[in-house]
VMD Tcl script that draws the C-alpha trace (Angstrom):
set ca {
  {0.00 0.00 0.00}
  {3.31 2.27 1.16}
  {4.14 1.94 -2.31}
  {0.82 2.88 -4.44}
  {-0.20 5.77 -1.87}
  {4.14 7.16 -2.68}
  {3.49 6.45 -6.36}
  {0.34 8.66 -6.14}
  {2.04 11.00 -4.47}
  {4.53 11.85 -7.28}
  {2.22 11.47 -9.77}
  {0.00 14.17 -8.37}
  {3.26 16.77 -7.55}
  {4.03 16.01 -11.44}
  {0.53 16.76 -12.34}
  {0.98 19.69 -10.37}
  {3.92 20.52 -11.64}
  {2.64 20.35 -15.05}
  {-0.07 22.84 -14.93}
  {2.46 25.33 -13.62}
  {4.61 24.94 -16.61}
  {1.75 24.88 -18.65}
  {0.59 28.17 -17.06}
  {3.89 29.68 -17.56}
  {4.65 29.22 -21.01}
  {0.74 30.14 -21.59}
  {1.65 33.45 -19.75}
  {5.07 33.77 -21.93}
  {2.73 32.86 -25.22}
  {0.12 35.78 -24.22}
  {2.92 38.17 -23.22}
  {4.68 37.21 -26.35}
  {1.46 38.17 -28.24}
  {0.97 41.15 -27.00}
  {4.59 42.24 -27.14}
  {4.66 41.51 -30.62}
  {0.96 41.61 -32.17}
  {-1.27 43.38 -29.86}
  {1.18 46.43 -29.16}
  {3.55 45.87 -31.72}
  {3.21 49.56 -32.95}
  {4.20 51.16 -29.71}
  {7.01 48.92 -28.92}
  {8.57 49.38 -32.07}
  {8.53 53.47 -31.30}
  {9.60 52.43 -28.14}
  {12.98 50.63 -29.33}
  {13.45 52.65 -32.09}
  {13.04 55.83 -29.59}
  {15.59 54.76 -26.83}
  {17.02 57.98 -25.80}
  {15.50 61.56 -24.55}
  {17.91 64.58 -24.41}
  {17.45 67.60 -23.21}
  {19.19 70.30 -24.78}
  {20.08 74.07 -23.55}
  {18.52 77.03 -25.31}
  {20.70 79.69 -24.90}
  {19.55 83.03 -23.94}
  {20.89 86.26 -26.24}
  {22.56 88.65 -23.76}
  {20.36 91.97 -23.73}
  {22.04 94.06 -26.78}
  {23.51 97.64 -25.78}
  {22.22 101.46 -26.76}
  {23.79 104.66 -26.68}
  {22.53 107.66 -25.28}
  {20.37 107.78 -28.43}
  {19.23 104.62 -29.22}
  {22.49 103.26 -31.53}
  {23.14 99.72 -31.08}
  {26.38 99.49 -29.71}
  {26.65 95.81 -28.42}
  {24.39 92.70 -30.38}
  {23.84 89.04 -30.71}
  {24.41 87.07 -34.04}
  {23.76 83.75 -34.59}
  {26.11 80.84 -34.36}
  {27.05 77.11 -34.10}
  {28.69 75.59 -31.57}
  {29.61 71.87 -30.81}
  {30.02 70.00 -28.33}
  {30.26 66.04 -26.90}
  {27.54 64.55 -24.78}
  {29.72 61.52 -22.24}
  {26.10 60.16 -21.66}
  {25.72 59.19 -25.14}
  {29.43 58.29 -25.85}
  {30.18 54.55 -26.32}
  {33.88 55.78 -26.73}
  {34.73 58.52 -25.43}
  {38.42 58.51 -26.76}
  {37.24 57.51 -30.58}
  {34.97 60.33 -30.57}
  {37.80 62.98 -29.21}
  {40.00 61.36 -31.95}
  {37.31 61.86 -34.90}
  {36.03 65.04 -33.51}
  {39.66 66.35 -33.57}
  {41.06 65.99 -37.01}
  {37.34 67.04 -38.01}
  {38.19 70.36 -36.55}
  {41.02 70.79 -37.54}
  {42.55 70.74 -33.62}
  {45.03 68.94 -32.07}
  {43.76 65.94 -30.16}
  {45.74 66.65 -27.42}
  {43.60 70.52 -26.99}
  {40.28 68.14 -27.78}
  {41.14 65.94 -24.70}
  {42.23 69.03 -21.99}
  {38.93 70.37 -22.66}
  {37.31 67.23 -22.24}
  {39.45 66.60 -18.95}
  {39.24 69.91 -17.85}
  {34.76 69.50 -17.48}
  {35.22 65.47 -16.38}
  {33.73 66.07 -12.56}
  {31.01 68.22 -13.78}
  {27.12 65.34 -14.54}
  {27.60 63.52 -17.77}
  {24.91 64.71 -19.35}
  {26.21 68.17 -19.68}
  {27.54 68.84 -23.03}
  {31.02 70.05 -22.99}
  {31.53 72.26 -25.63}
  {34.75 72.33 -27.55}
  {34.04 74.80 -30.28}
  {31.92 77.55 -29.57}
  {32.00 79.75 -32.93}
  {32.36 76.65 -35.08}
  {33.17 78.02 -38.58}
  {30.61 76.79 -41.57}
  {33.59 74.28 -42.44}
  {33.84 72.73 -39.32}
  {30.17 72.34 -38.93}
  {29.79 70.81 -42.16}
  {32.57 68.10 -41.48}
  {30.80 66.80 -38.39}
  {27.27 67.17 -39.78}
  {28.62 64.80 -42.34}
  {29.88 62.35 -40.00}
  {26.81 62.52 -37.45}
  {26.03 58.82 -38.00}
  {29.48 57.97 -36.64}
  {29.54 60.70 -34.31}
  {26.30 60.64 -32.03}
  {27.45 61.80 -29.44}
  {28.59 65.22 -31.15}
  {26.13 67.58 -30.75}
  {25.93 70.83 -33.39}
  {23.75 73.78 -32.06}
  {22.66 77.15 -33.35}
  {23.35 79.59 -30.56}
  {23.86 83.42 -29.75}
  {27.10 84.97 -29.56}
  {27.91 88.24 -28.77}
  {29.18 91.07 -31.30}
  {30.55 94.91 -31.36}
  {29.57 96.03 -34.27}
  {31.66 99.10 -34.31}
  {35.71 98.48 -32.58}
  {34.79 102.03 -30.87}
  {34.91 101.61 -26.76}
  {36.18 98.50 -26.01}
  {37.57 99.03 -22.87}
  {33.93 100.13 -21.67}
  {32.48 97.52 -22.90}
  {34.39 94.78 -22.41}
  {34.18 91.29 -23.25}
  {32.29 88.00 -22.31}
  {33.75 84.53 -22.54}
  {32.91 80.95 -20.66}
  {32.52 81.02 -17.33}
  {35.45 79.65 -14.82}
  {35.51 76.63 -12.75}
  {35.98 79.48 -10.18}
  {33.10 81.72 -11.09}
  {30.77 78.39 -10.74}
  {31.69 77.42 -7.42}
  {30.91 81.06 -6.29}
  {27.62 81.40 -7.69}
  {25.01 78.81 -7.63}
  {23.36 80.49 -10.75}
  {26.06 79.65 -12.80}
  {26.62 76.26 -14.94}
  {29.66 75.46 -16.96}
  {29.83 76.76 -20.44}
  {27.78 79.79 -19.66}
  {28.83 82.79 -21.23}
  {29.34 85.42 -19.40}
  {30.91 89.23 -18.77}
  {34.41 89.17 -18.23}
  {35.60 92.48 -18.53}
  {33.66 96.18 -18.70}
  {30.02 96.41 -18.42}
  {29.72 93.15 -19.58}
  {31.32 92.20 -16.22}
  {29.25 94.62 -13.87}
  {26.08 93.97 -15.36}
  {26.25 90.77 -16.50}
  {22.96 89.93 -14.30}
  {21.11 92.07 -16.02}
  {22.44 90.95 -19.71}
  {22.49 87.30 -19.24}
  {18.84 86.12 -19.28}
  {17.52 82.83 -18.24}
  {18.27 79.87 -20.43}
  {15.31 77.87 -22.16}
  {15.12 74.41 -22.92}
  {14.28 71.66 -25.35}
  {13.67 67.91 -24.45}
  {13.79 65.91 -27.65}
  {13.51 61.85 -28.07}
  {16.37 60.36 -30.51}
  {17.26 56.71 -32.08}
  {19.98 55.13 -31.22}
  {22.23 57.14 -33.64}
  {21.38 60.18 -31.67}
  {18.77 61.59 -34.27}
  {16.50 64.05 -33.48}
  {12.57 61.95 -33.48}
  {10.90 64.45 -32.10}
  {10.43 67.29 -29.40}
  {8.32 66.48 -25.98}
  {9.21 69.57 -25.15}
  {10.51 73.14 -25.35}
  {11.24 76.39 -22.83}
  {11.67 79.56 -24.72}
  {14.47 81.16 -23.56}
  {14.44 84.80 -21.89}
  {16.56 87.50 -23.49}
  {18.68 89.52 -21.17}
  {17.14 93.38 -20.32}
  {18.35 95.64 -22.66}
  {21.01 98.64 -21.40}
  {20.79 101.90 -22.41}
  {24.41 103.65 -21.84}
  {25.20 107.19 -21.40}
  {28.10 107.26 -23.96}
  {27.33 109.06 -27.15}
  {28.43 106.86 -30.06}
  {28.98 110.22 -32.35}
  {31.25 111.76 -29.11}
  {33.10 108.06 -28.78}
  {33.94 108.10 -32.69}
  {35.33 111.52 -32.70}
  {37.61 111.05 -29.37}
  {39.00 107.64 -31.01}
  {39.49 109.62 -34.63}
  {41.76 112.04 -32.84}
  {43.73 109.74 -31.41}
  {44.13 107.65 -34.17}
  {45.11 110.97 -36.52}
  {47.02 112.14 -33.61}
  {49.15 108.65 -34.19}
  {49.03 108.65 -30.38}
  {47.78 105.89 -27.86}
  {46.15 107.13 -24.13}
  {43.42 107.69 -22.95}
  {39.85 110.09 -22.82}
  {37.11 110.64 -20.41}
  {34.42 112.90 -21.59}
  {31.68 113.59 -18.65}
  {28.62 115.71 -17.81}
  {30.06 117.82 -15.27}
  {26.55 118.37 -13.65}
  {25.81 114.54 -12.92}
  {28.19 112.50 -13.70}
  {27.32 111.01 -17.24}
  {30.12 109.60 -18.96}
  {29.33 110.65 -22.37}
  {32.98 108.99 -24.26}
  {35.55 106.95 -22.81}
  {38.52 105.90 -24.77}
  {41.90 103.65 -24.12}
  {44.40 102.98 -27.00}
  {45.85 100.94 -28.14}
  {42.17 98.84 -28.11}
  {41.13 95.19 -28.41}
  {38.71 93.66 -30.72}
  {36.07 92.26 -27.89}
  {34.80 90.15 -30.99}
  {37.67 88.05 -30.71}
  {36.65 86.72 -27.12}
  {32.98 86.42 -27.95}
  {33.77 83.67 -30.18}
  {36.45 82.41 -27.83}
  {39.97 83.14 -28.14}
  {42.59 80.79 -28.66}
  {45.56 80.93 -26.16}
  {48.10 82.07 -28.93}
  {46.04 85.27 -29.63}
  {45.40 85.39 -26.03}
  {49.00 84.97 -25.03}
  {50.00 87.47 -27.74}
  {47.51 90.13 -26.43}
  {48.77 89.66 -22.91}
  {52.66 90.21 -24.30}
  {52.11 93.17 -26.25}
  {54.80 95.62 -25.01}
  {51.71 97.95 -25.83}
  {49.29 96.09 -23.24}
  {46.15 96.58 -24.84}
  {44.33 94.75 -22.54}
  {45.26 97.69 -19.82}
  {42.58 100.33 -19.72}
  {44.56 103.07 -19.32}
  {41.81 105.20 -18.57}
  {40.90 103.56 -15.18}
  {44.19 102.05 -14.35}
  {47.14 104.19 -15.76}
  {48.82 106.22 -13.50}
  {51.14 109.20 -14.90}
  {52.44 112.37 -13.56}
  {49.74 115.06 -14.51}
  {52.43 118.06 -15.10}
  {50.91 121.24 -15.06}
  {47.41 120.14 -15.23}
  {47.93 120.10 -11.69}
  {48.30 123.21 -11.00}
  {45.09 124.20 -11.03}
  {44.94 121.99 -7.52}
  {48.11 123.75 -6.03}
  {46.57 127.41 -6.71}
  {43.17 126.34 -5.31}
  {44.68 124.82 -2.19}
  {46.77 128.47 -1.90}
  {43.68 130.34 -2.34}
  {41.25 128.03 0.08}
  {44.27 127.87 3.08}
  {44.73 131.60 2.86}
  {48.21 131.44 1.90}
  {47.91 133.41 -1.71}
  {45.23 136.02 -2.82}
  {44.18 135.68 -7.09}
  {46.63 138.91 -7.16}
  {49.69 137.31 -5.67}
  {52.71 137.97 -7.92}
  {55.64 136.02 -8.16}
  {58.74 136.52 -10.18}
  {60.00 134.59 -13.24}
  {63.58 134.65 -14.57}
  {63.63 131.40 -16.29}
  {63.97 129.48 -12.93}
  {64.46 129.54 -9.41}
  {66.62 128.10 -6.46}
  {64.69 126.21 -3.33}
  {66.58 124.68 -0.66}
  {69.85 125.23 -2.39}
  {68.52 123.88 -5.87}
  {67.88 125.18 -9.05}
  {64.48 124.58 -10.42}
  {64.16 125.75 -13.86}
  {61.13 127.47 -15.97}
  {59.80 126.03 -19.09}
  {60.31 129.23 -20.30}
  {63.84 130.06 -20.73}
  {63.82 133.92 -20.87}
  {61.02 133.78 -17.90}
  {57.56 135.01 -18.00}
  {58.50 138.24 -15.29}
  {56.19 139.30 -12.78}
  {52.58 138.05 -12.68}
  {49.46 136.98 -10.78}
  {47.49 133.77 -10.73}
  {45.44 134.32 -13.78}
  {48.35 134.68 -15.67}
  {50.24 132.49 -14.30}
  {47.77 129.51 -14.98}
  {47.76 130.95 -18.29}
  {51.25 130.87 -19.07}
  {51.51 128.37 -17.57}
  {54.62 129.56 -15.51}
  {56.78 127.17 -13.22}
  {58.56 129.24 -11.37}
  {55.14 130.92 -9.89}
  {54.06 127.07 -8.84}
  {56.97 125.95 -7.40}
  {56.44 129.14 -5.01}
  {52.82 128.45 -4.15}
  {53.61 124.89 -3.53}
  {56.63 125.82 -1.18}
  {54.38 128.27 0.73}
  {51.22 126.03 1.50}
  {53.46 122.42 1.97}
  {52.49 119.62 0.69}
  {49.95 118.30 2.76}
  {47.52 121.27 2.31}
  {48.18 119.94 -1.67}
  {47.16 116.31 -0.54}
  {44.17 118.22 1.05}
  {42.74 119.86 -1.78}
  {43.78 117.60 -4.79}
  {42.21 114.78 -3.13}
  {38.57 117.40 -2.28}
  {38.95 117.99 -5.79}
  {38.91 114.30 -6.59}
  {42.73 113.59 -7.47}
  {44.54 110.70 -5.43}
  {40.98 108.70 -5.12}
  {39.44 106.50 -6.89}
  {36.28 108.07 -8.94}
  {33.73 105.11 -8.41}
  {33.29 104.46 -12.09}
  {31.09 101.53 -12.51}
  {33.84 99.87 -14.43}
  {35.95 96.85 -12.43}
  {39.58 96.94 -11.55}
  {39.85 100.57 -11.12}
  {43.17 101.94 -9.68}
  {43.54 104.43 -7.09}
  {46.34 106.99 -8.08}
  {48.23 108.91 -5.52}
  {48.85 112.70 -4.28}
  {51.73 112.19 -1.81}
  {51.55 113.61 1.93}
  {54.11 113.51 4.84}
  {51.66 110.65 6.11}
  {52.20 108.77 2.82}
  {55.82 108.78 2.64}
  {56.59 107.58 6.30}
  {54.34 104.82 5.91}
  {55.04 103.63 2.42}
  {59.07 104.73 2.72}
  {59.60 104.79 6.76}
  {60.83 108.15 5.43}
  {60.42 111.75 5.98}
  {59.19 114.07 3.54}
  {61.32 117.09 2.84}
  {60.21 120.57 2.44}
  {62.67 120.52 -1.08}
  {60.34 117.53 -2.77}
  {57.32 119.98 -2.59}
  {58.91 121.91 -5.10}
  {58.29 119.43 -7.66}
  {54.84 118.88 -6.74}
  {53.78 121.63 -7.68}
  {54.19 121.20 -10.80}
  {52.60 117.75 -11.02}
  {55.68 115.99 -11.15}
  {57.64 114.04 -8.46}
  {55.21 111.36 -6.59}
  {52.60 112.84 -7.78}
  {50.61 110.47 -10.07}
  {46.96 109.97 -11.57}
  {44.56 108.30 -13.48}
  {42.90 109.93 -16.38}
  {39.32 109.39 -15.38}
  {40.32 111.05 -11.70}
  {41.60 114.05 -14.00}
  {37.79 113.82 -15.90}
  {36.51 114.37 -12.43}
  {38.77 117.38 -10.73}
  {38.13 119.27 -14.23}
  {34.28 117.99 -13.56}
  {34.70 119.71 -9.86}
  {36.35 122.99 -11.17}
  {33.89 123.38 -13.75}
  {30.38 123.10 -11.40}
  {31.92 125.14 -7.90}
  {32.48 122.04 -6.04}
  {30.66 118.55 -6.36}
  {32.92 115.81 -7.10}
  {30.75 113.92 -9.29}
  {30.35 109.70 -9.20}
  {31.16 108.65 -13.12}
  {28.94 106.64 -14.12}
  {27.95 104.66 -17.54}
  {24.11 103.03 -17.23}
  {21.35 105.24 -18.01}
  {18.42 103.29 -18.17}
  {17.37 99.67 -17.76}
  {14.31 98.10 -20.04}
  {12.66 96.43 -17.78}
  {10.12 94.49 -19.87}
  {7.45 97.22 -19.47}
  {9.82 100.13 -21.02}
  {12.97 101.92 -19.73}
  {13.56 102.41 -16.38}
  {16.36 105.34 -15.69}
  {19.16 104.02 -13.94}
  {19.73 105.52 -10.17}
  {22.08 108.73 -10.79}
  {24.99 107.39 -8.08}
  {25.20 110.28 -5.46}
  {28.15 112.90 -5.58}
  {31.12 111.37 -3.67}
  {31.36 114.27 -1.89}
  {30.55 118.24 -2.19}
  {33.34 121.10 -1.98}
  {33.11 124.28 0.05}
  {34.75 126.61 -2.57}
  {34.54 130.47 -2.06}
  {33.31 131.49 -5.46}
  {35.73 134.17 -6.30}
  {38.65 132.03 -5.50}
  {37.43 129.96 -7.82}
  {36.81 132.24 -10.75}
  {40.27 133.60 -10.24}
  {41.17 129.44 -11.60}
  {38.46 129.54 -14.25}
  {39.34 132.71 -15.68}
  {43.02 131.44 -16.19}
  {41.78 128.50 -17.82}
  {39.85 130.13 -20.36}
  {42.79 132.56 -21.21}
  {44.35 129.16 -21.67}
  {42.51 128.22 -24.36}
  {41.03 131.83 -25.49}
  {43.93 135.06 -24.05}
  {47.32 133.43 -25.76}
  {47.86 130.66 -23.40}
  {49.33 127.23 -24.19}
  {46.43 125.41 -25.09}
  {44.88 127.60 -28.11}
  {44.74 124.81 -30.31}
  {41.52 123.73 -28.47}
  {40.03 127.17 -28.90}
  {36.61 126.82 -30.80}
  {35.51 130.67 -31.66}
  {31.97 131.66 -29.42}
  {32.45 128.63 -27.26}
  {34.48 129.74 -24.45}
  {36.69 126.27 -24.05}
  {38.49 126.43 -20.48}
  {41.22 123.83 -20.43}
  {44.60 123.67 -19.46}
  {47.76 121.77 -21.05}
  {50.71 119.40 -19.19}
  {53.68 117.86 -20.58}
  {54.83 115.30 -18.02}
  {58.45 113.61 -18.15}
  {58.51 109.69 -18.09}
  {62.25 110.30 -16.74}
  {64.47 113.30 -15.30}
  {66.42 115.43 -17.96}
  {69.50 113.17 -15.78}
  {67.75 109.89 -16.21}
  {66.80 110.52 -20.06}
  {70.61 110.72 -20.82}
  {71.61 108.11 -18.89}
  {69.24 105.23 -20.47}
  {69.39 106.94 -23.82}
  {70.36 103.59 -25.23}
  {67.56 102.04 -23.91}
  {64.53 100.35 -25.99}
  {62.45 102.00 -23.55}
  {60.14 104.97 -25.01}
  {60.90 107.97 -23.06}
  {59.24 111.06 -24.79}
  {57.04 113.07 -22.56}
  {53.41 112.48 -21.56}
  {50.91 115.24 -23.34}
  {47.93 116.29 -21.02}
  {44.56 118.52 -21.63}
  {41.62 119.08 -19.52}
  {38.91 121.10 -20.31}
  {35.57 122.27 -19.90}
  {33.34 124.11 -21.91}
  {31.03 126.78 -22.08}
  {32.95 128.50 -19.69}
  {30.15 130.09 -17.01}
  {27.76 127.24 -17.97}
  {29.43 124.41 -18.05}
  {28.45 121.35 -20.20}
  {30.95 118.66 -21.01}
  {34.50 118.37 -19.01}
  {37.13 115.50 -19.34}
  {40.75 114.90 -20.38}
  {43.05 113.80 -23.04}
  {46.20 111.80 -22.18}
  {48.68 111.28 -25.37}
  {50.84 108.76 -24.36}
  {54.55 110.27 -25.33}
  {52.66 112.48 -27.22}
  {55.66 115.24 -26.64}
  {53.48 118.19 -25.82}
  {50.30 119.37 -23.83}
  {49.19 121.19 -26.72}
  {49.00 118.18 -28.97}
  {46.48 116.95 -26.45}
  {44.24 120.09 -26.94}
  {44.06 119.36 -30.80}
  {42.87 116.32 -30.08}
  {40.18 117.99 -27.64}
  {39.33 120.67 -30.10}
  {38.07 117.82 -32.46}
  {35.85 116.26 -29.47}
  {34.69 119.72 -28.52}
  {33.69 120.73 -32.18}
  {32.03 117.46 -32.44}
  {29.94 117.68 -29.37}
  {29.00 121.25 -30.26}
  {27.95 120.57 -33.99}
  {25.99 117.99 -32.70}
  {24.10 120.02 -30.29}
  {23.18 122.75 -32.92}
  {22.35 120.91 -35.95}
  {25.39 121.27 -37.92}
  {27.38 118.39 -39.88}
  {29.42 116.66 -38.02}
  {33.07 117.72 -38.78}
  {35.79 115.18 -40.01}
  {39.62 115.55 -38.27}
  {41.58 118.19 -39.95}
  {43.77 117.30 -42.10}
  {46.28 119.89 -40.64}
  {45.83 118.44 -37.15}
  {48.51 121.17 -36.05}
  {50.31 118.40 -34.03}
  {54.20 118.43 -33.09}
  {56.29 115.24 -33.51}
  {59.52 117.45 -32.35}
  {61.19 115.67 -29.51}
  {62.55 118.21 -27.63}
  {64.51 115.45 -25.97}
  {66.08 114.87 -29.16}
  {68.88 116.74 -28.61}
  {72.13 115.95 -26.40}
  {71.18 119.06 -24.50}
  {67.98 118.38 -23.24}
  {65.75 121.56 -22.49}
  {62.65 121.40 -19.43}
  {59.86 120.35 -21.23}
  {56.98 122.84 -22.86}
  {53.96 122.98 -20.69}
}
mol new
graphics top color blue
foreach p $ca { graphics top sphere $p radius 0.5 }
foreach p [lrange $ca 0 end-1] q [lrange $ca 1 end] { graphics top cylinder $p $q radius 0.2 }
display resetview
């Protein structure tokens, strides 16, 4: 019975068994079926359709205005390309391909590839960012073997005009650095790196869109789930006046001079041209510069990358004197009729400190000594009031500060003070380096947009005005004006110590002073000349076999009209031998602005620029330099 009842036993468990078999291969059967039959349609989508992406849609950066609605800054469209690691079956193949595609070396392929390799693999790392037709024809012909390549139209910034570069800037990709600092940042963003494309990049960036496509397995586009316009950045409106910029970087260029220019509003602060030679092309980093250019821009003996304008410092020569007779006037130490004597030079503290003027300019009084220009008269003033009183009143005036432009890397130039020179030098300052001083030589020196400013402060009794380029913001709904930064500080000037200046700087310009080549007849230009030395008359001989260029600095500052002051600002001539080659080139801005405010044709540069390529150093015997 044991037996029968076991055999039963297994006989039922194989039954069992059995069924279950049968039931799973009749559940394999149906799924089969309906894998293959009943949904056949979808499933083939399904395979064929293996992969989503989600791609970036760039945002445009808001485009740039002048004053007057110009376009100054743009977008234009481009390609870029770039590998996606998620989608890369070799990673190494495609950098190899990719490589001799473009036209790169695979070893510049790979360090960008290495450089991105912590950041999520599904971030495209771009290699080419303004890919050139060529290039994106080669890969567009190889997409099949290259799916992991992706080609996209995109924005990229351009200057139409090479006028204000250093203003403007440039943009490029964003650092590892700049990431980790702000969360809104991703890698390859584009963003300001220099200029206003720097300090408002915020505002000009925008907000990204996005497109979520599905693709086959060779990384073809099927078709979009998805899409997120992007945002374009808010629109700037600048206060620079493209016809003003044009005319200030015509002179120069004429001239055959590099420096710098800042034109302002005295009243507020508007910085209506801004110039630093020798320039840039910004376009070059928009479409990302290679490190040969970018090595051979940083090498330039000439350093056009430096904006002179906000980070040159020079000696001011006798533009600064203008600072030493107001701090006379202000401390009581001078009246506007003090007189001083001029014989071609004078001895201080047992040294002789000669005149520009040879034969002398005799016996005058402020106004004519601001005029003429005269040395000797100066180096008096400046010996009578010291030179911290200077410090004092250069620095009210806005000298020795920095202006608060909203521009980055500004540098702070320097007055010198008793205070200075024990801290910096652990030295005393002696009464005899004063002399110097007051001529705008010695320690003394200054940025161009801080000169801008003091002739800004002369010119409207007092406030020391904040430069300042952003005039409006459009906001979506229309522009917005842009906050007018707050004076930096305000100037208790008697008035009639004052005018005493003012009316020597118009008989500058207008009464047979040194700086009539800026006069412009029934617009009463106030300005005043400087011819700095780079070296001592001493030093000049001694490293006359140098390669360095020693030929003097040329200096105006102006403002103009004359009792209702307008437009103010400076022109620095890098060894441009003489002050009054500066005030050509301010006669052409002047004439410009002018013509522009009453209708008339805007005038050309002279042909007969009136401009003096005589090196006075030129000679064994060198002579002190023409103010």
């Amino acid at each position: 019975m044991t037996n029968v009842e076991d055999r039963r036993g297994i006989i039922t468990r194989l039954s069992f068994l059995q069924y279950v078999i049968t039931a799973l291969f009749s559940i394999l059967a149906i799924s089969f079926w309906v894998l293959q039959v009943a949904q056949h349609a979808k499933f083939e989508e399904m395979a064929e359709n293996n992969h989503q992406r989600t791609l970036a849609l760039r945002a445009p950066r808001g485009i740039v205005l002048d004053r007057n609605g110009k376009v100054l800054v743009e977008n234009r469209p481009s390609f870029s390309i770039s590998i996606m690691r998620e989608h890369s079956k070799d990673l190494n193949r495609t950098i190899r391909m990719l490589a001799g595609l473009l036209g790169y070396e695979e070893a510049e392929v790979r360090e960008t590839v290495n450089r991105h390799r912590r950041e999520p693999t599904y971030r495209p790392i771009t290699i080419v960012l303004d890919a050139s037709l060529a290039q994106v024809t080669a890969v567009r012909a190889r997409r099949l073997e290259l799916p992991d390549v992706l080609v996209e139209q995109v924005p990229t910034r351009r200057y139409p005009d090479k006028l204000a570069a250093h203003a403007f800037g440039y943009v490029g990709e964003v650092s590892d650095k700049e990431v980790s600092e702000d969360e809104s940042l991703k890698s390859g963003d584009i963003v300001g790196q220099a200029g206003i494309e720097k300090v408002y990049n915020a505002q000009l960036m925008g907000i990204d869109g996005a497109r979520r496509v599905v693709v086959n397995s060779l990384g073809r586009e099927i078709r979009t789930l998805e899409q997120v316009e992007p945002i374009e950045g808010k629109r700037l409106q600048l206060t620079l006046d493209y016809d003003l910029q044009k005319a200030v970087e015509d002179g120069f260029r004429v001239a055959g001079f590099n420096g710098a220019s800042v034109v302002l509003d005295p009243q507020d602060g508007e910085v209506l041209a801004f110039a630093s030679l020798p320039e840039y092309d910004p376009n070059a980093f928009a479409s990302g510069i290679d490190r040969a250019s970018f090595s051979t821009l940083l090498n330039d003996p000439l350093k056009p990358l430096q904006d002179r304008a906000i980070q040159g410092r020079y000696s001011p020569g006798s533009t600064f004197k203008m600072a030493v007779a107001l701090a006379g006037l202000e401390e009581g130490v001078i009246t506007p009729d003090f007189r001083a004597t001029c014989g071609g030079g004078a001895t201080f503290y047992g040294h002789y400190f000669a005149c520009w003027k040879k034969p002398g300019h005799g016996t005058i009084d402020l106004r004519r000594a601001i005029e003429q220009s005269c040395d000797v008269y100066f180096y008096t003033v400046a010996n009578l009031v010291g030179v911290d009183k200077i410090n004092k009143w250069a620095t009210n005036l806005g000298l020795g500060v920095k202006s608060g432009i909203d521009l980055p890397n500004e540098q702070q130039g320097l007055v010198p003070s008793t205070k200075w020179k024990l801290e910096r030098m652990k030295e005393k300052w002696y009464a005899g380096e004063t002399i110097s001083v007051g001529i705008g030589q010695g320690a003394v020196s200054l940025t161009p947009v801080s000169m801008a400013v003091y002739m800004s402060t002369l010119a409207n009794g007092g406030t020391r005005v904040t430069p300042h380029l952003l005039k409006a913001v459009d906001e979506g709904k229309g522009w917005v004006p842009a906050p007018v930064p707050p004076p930096q500080k305000t100037v208790d000037i008697d008035p009639d110590k004052l005018q005493a200046i003012r009316d020597g700087l118009w008989g500058v310009v207008n009464g047979g002073g040194t700086g009539g080549r800026a006069r412009i007849v029934g617009m009463d230009i106030s300005g005043k000349t400087g011819t700095a030395q780079v070296i001592s008359n001493t030093g000049r001989l001694a490293a006359a076999k140098s390669n360095r260029d020693l030929r003097d600095h040329g200096w105006f500052v102006f403002f103009a009209p004359r009792d209702k002051p307008e437009i103010a600002g400076v022109v620095f001539l890098e060894h441009g031998l003489h002050g009054p080659n500066a005030a050509s080139v301010a006669h052409h801005i002047l004439d410009t602005y002018f013509a522009k405010k009453e209708g008339r044709p805007l005038p050309e540069v002279p042909a007969d620029f009136r401009l003096d390529y005589k090196d006075p150093y030129a000679r064994k015997t060198a002579p002190a330099p023409q103010n």
